[in-house]
C-alpha positions as CSV (number, residue, x, y, z in Angstrom):
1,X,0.0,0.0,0.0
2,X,1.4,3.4,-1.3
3,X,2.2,5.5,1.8
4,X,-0.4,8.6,2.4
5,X,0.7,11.9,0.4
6,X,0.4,15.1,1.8
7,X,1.3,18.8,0.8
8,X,3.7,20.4,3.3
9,X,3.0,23.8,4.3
10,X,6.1,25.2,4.0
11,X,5.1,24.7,-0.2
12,X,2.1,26.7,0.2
13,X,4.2,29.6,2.0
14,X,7.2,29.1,-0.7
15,X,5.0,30.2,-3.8
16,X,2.9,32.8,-1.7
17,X,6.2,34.5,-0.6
18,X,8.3,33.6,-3.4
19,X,10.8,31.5,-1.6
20,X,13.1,29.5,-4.3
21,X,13.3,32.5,-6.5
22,X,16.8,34.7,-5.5
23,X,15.1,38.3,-6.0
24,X,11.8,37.5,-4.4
25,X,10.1,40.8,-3.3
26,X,10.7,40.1,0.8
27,X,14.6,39.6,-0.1
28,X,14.5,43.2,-2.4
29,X,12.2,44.8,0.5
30,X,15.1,43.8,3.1
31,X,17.6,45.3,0.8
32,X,16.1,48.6,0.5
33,X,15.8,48.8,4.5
34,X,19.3,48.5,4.3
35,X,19.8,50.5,1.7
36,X,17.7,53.5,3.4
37,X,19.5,52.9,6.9
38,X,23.1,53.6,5.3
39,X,21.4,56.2,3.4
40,X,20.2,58.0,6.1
41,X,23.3,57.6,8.5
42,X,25.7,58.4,5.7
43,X,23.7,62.0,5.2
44,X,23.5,62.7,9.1
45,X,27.5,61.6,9.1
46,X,28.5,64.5,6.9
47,X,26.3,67.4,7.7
48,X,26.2,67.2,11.5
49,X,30.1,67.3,11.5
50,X,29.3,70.3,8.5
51,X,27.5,72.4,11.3
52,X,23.6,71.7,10.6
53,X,21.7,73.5,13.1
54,X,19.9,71.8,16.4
55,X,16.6,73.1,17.0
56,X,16.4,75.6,18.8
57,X,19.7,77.5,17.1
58,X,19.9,81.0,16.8
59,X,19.2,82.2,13.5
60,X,22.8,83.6,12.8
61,X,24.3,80.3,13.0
62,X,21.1,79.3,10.8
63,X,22.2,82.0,8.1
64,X,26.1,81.2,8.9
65,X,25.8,77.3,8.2
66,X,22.9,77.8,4.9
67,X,25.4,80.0,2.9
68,X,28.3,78.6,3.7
69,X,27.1,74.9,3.1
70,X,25.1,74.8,0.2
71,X,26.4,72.0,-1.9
72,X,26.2,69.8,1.3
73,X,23.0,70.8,1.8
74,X,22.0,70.0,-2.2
75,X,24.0,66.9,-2.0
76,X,22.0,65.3,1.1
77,X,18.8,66.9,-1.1
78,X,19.5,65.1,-4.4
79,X,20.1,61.7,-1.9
80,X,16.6,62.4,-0.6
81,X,14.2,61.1,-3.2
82,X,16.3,57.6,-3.1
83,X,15.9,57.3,0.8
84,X,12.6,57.7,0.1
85,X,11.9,55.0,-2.6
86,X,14.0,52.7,-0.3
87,X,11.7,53.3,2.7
88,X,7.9,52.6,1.0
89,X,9.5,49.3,-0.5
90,X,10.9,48.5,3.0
91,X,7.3,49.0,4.6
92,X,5.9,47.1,1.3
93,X,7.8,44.0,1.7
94,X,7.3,43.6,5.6
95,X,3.0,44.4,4.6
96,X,3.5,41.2,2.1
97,X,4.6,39.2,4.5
98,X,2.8,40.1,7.9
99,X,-0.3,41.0,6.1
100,X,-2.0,37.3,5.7
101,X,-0.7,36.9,10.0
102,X,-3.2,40.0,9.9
103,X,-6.5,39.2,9.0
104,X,-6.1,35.5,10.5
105,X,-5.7,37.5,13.5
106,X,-8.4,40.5,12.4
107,X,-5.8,43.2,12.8
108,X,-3.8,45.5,10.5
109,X,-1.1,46.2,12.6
110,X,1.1,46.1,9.5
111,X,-0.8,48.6,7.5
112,X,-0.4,50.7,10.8
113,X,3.3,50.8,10.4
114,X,3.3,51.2,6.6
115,X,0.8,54.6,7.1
116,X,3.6,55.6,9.4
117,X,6.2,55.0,6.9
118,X,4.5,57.0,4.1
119,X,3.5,59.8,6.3
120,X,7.2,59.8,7.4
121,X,8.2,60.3,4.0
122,X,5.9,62.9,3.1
123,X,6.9,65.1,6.7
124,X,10.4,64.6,6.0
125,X,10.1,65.8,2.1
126,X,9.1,69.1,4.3
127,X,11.8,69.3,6.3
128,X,14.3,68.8,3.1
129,X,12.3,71.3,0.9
130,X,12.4,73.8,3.8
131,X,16.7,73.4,4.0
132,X,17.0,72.9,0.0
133,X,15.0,76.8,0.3
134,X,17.2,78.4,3.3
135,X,20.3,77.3,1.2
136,X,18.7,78.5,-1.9
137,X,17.8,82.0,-0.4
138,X,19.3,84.7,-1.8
139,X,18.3,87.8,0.6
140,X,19.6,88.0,4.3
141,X,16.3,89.0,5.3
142,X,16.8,87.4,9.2
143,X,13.0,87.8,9.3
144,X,12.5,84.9,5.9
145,X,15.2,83.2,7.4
146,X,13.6,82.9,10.9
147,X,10.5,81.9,9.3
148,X,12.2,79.1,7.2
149,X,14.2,77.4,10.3
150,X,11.7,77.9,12.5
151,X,8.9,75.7,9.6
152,X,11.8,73.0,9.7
153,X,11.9,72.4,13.5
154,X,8.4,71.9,13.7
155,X,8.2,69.7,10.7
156,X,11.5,67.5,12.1
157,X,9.7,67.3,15.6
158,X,6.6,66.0,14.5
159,X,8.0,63.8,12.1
160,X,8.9,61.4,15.2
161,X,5.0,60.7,15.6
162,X,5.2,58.7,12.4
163,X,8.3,57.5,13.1
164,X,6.3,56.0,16.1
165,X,3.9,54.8,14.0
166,X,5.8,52.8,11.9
167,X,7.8,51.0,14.4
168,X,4.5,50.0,16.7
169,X,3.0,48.9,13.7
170,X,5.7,46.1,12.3
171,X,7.2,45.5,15.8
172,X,3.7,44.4,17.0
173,X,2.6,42.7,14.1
174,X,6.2,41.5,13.3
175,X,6.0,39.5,16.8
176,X,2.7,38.0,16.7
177,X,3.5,37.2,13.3
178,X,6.6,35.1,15.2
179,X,8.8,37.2,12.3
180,X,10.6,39.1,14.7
181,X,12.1,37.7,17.5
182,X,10.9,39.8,21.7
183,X,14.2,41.9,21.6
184,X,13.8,42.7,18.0
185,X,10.0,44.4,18.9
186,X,10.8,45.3,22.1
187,X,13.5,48.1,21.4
188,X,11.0,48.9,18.3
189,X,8.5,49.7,21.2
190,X,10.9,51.6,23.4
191,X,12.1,53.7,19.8
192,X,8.4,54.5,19.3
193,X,8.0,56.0,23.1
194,X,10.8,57.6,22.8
195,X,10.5,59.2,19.2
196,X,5.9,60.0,20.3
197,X,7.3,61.1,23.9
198,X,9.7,64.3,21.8
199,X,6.7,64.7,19.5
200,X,4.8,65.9,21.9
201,X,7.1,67.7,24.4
202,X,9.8,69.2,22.0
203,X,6.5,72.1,20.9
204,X,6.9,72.9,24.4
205,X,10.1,74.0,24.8
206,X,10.9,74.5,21.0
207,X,13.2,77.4,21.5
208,X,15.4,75.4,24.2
209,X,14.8,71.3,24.2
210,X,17.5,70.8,26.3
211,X,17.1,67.3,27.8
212,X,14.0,66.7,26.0
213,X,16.2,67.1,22.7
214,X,17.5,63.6,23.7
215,X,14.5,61.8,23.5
216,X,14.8,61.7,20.0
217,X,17.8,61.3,19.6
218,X,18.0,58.2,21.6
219,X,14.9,56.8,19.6
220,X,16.3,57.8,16.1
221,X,19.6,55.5,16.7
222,X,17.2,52.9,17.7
223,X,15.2,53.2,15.1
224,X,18.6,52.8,12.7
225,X,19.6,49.5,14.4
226,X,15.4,48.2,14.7
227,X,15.5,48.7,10.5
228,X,18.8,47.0,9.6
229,X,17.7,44.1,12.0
230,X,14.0,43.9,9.9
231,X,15.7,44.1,7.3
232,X,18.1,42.0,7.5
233,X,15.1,39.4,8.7
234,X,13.4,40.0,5.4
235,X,16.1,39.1,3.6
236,X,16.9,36.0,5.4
237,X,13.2,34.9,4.3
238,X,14.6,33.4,1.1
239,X,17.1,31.3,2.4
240,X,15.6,29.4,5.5
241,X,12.2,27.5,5.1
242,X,9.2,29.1,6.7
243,X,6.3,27.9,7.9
244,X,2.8,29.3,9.9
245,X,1.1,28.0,12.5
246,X,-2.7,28.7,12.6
247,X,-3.4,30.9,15.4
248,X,-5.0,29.2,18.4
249,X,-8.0,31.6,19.3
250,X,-8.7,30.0,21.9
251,X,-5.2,31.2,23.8
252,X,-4.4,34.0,21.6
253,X,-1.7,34.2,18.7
254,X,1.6,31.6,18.4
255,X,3.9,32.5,15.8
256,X,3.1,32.0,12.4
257,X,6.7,31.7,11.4
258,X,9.2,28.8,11.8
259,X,12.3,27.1,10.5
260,X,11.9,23.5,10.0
261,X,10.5,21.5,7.4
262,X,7.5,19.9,9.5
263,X,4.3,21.0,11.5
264,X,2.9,19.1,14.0
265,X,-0.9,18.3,13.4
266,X,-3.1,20.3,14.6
267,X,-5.4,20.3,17.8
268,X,-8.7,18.5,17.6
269,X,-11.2,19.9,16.2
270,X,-8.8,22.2,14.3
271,X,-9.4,22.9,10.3
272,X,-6.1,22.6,8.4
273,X,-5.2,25.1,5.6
274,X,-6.6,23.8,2.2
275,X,-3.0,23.7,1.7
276,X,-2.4,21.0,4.1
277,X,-4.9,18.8,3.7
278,X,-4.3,14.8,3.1
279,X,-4.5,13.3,0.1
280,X,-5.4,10.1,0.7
281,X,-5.3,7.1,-2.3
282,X,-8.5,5.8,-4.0
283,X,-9.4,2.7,-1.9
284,X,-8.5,0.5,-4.4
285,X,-4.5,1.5,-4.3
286,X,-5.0,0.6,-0.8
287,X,-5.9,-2.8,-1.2
């Protein structure tokens, strides 16, 4: 008698995801996360050292650093756009993979972290249009000038709500996904406090953050290492099997992503995925 045949799992989530293929779209998405986390550093690496202004400066050193610093300023402005592109396929590729964990689950805490993604790009395209303009200025006019810097700091300080955003989105739907391991969405947590926790305060005291300055700066460099580790995660989906487990709704969400080749059978009076369904032989191979 034949032996029973049956349809692993890890087959269904293959051709879903693309696994087998060495430019799937999860592998290209981890890429670009990469891609936008050098970008990013890189840019801050050469115009911090180049004098950029904190918030908060005074406006001569605002006029001192956008006149004397103009082809940094247009080179980390041309780099822009890319850093952009990089991030929405980033939040794209972690959406295609979380998103099926999602509805099993009935949330759309992945499409919560993509919104936040977007809407970061869109507040930081204001912040870079507002220093590409002070270094294109051609008047001294302290009172355009004053106007300018003082659009940018509000633009850069609220731009750590959707920074926020992004990382409570894919760190919570990342780990009850099983994608992301507790470390991995727990710093993205403590990143988003951090990052919502200056949103809020730095309007307060815009003229002189001081200590509240730190807050997001301490959540920005988490927010670097929390991307390159996604990333890096999404990348690593094309060259180690995966597998979900059906949520058990009965105790809450397991993780729908594994390593091995085999899943155990489910609990009594559990449906399997059409994809893992037995195909049993016509009775009369079995005889």
């Amino acid at each position: 008698m034949p032996p029973s045949l049956s349809v692993p799992y890890i087959e269904y989530m293959s051709r879903k995801l693309g696994v087998g293929s060495t430019w799937t779209f999860s592998r290209i998405a981890g890429l670009a996360g990469l891609g936008f986390a050098i970008l990013i550093a890189s840019t801050n690496a050469f115009l911090v050292p180049a004098g950029l202004p904190h918030t908060g400066a005074e406006t001569n050193d605002v006029v001192q650093f956008f006149t004397t610093q103009q082809n940094t300023v247009g080179l980390a402005s041309a780099l822009a756009p890319i850093a952009w592109v990089l991030a929405t396929l980033f939040g794209a590729g972690a959406v295609s993979v979380l998103w099926r964990s999602d509805r099993e689950q009935g949330t759309a805490w992945s499409l919560v972290g993509f919104a936040g993604v977007i809407m970061q790009n869109i507040t930081f395209t204001g912040v870079m249009a507002t220093r590409l303009a002070l270094a294109s200025t051609t008047t001294q006019d302290s009172s355009t000038i004053a106007g300018l810097w003082a659009l940018h700091n509000a633009l850069f300080i609220f731009n750590g709500t959707f920074l926020a955003l992004a990382m409570t989105g894919l760190s919570i739907s990342g780990r009850r996904a099983g994608l992301i391991r507790r470390w991995h969405s727990g710093i993205g947590l403590l990143a988003a406090a951090l990052q919502f926790g200056s949103a809020v305060l730095s309007p307060l005291v815009i003229d002189d953050p001081g200590p509240v300055s730190l807050l997001g700066l301490v959540g920005w460099l988490i927010w670097v290492v929390w991307i390159v580790a996604y990333s890096i995660t999404l990348i690593r989906l094309t060259s180690v099997p995966i597998q979900a487990i059906p949520n058990n709704r009965r105790t809450g969400p397991v993780e729908s992503f594994r390593s091995d080749h085999r899943q155990a059978d489910p609990p009594a009076g559990q449906r399997r995925h059409p994809a893992q369904q037995r195909v049993e032989p016509p009775e009369s191979a079995q005889a």
